[in-house]
C-alpha positions as a printed Julia matrix, in Angstrom:
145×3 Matrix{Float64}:
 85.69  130.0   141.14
 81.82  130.51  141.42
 79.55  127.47  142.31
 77.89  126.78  138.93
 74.96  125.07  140.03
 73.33  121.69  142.58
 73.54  119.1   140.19
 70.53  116.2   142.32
 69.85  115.03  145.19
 70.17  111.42  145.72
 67.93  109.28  147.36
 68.34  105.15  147.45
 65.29  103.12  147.47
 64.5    99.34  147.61
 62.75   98.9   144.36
 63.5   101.24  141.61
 60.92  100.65  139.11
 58.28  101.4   141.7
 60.03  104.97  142.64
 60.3   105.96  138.85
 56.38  105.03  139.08
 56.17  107.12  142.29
 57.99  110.14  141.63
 57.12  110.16  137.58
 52.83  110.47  138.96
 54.68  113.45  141.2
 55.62  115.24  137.44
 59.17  114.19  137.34
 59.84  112.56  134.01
 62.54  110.35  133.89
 65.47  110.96  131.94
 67.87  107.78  132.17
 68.45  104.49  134.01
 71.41  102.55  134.47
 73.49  100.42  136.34
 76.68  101.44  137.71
 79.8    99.41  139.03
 83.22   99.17  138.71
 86.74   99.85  140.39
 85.99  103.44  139.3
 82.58  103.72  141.2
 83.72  102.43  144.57
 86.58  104.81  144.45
 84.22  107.83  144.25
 81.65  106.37  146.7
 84.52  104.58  149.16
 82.47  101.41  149.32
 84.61   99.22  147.08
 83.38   97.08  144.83
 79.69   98.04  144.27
 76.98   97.2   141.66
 73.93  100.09  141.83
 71.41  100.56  139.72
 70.36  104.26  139.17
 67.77  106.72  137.81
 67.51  110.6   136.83
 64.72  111.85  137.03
 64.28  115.82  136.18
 62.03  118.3   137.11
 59.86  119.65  134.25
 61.62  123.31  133.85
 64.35  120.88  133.63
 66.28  122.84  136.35
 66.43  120.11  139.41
 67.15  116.27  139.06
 66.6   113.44  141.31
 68.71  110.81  141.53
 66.94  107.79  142.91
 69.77  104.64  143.49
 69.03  101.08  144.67
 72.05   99.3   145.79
 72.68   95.48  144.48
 76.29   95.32  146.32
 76.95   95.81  148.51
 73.9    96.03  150.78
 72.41   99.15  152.07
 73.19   99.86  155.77
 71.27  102.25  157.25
 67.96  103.32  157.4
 66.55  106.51  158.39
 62.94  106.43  156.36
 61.33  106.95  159.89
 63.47  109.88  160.95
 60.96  112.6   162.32
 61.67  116.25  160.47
 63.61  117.64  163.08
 66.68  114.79  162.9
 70.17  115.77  161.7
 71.36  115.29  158.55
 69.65  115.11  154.9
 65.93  114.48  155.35
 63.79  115.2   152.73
 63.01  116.73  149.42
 60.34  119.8   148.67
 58.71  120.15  145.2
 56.43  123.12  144.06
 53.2   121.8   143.0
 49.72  123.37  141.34
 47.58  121.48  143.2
 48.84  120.48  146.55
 45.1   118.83  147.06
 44.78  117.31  143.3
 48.76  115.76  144.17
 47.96  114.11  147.57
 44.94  112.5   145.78
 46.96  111.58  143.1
 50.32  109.9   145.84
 47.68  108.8   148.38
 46.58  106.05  145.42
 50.65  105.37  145.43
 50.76  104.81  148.94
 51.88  108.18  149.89
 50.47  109.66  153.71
 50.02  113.2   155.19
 52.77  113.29  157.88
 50.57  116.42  159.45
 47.99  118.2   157.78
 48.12  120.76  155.04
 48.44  124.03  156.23
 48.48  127.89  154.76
 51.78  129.9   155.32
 50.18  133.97  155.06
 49.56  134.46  151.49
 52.24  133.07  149.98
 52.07  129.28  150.19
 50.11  125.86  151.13
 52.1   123.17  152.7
 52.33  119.46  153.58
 54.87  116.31  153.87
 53.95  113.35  153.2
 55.84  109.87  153.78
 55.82  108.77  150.29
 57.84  105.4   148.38
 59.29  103.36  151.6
 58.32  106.08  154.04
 60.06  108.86  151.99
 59.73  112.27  153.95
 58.49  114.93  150.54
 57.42  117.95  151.36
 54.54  119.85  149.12
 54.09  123.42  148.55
 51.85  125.36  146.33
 52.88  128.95  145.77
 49.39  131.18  146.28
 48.88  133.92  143.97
């Protein structure tokens, strides 16, 4: 059996509405919200009984989805917003952009800062992170023609 396709990434956040806000002025539209809990859900997660709200949000070729989650019960646990790009583990998301200068203008208003600087791969790219929503690593690139 072939691997059919990577369904999201999830990311949890502390407020929810602002991340929709966040990652919608990034181009993602947002595609559903709602809360999730039951006997059901803690058997797929293995916390138990938990209460989470969620939110897809989809790329617009309608490809990739995000899947931002903020936990009501129980409490989140760990934190790793400050974890530098070279620590272990899931770290960050990258979206293609048009504009990587016209975005950061755009996220900078949202809170979002240049983790380095923006910088030019040979002749096939432009890119940046940033520490977004919460101190979200995102990474930037804009393809060069």
């Amino acid at each position: 059996m072939a691997l059919k396709r990577m369904d999201n990434v999830g990311i949890v956040v502390d407020d929810l509405g602002e991340a929709i806000d966040f990652f919608g002025e990034l181009g993602l539209e947002l595609e559903g919200r709602t809360t999730i809990e039951g006997e059901w859900a803690g058997r797929v997660t293995g916390l138990g009984d938990q209460r989470v709200e969620i939110a897809m949000m989809r790329t617009p070729d309608g490809h990739s989805r995000l899947e931002l989650s903020r936990f009501l019960t129980p409490p989140t646990v760990a934190d790793h917003r400050n974890a530098p790009v070279n620590a272990l583990g899931y770290l960050r998301v990258m979206f293609t952009v048009d504009d990587i200068d016209e975005t950061l203008e755009r996220l900078r208003k949202r809170g979002a800062q240049l983790v380095g600087e923006v910088v030019q791969y040979k002749d096939a790219y432009r890119l940046c992170y940033i520490r977004g929503l919460g101190g979200l690593l995102i990474g930037l690139a804009q393809e060069l023609n």
